[in-house]
Every structure is written in structure tokens, then in C-alpha cells.
C-alpha positions as CSV (number, residue, x, y, z in Angstrom):
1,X,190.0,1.5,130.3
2,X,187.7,1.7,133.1
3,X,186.8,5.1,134.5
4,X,186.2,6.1,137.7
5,X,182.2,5.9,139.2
6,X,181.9,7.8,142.6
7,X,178.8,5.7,143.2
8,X,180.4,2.3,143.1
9,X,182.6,3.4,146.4
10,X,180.9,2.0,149.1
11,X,178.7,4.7,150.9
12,X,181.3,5.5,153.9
13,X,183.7,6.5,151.0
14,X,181.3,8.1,149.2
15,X,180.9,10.5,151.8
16,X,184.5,11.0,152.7
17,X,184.8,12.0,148.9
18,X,181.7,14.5,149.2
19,X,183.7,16.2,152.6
20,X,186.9,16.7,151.1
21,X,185.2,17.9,148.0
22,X,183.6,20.9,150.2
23,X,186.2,21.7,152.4
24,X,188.5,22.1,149.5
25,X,187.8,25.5,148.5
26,X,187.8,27.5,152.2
27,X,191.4,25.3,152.3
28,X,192.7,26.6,149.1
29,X,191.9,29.8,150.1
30,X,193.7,30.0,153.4
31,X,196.7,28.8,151.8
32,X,196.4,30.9,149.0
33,X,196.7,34.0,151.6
34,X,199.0,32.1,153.5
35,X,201.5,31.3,150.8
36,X,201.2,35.6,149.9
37,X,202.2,36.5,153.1
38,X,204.8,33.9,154.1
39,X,205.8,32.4,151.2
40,X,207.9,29.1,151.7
41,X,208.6,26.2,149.5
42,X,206.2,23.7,151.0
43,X,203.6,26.5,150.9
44,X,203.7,27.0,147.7
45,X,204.1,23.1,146.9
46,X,200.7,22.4,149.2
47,X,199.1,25.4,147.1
48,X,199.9,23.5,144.1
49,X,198.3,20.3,145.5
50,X,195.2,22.3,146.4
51,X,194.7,23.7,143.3
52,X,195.2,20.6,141.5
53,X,192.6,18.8,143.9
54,X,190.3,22.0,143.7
55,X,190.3,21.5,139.6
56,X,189.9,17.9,139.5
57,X,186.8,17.8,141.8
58,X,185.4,20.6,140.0
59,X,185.9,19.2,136.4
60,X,184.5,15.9,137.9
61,X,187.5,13.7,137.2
62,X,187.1,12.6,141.1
């Protein structure tokens, strides 16, 4: 099994990977007060998503 390197993307990549990665959090959290005032069912489903993308940068496993 092969894990993933971030520094074996090419640099481009790279820094599309480091972007995401910072605009995650001020993204999760206008959602998060999004989904508490209007709550719908994509809402909560994008929140979800966030969160999941939020953990899995911060844990390192992207």
C-alpha cells in the first residue's frame, strides 16, 4: 500500500492543496452559522463535507 506524499504532486498541485487547506476553516465556519440559522438538507450535507475535509487536512491524511 502506497500512502499519499503531498510533495510528489507536482508544485501547481501542491499549492492548490496548501489554498484549500487554508480556506477550509473560515468555510466551515460560515456554513456552520449558516446551517444554524437556515437549516436545510444540503446545508447540513455540505457541513458534513466540510468537517470531514477540515479533519482530514488537520490529521494530515491529505
Amino acid at each position: 500500500m502506497s500512502r499519499f506524499y503531498r510533495y510528489r504532486l507536482p508544485p501547481w498541485a501542491r499549492n492548490c492543496l496548501i489554498i484549500i487547506e487554508k480556506c477550509t476553516l473560515p468555510i466551515l465556519i460560515f456554513q456552520l452559522i449558516r446551517t444554524l440559522f437556515f437549516p436545510t438538507t444540503l446545508d447540513v450535507v455540505l457541513l458534513g463535507l466540510l468537517v470531514l475535509l477540515f479533519i482530514a487536512f488537520h490529521q494530515r491524511w491529505i
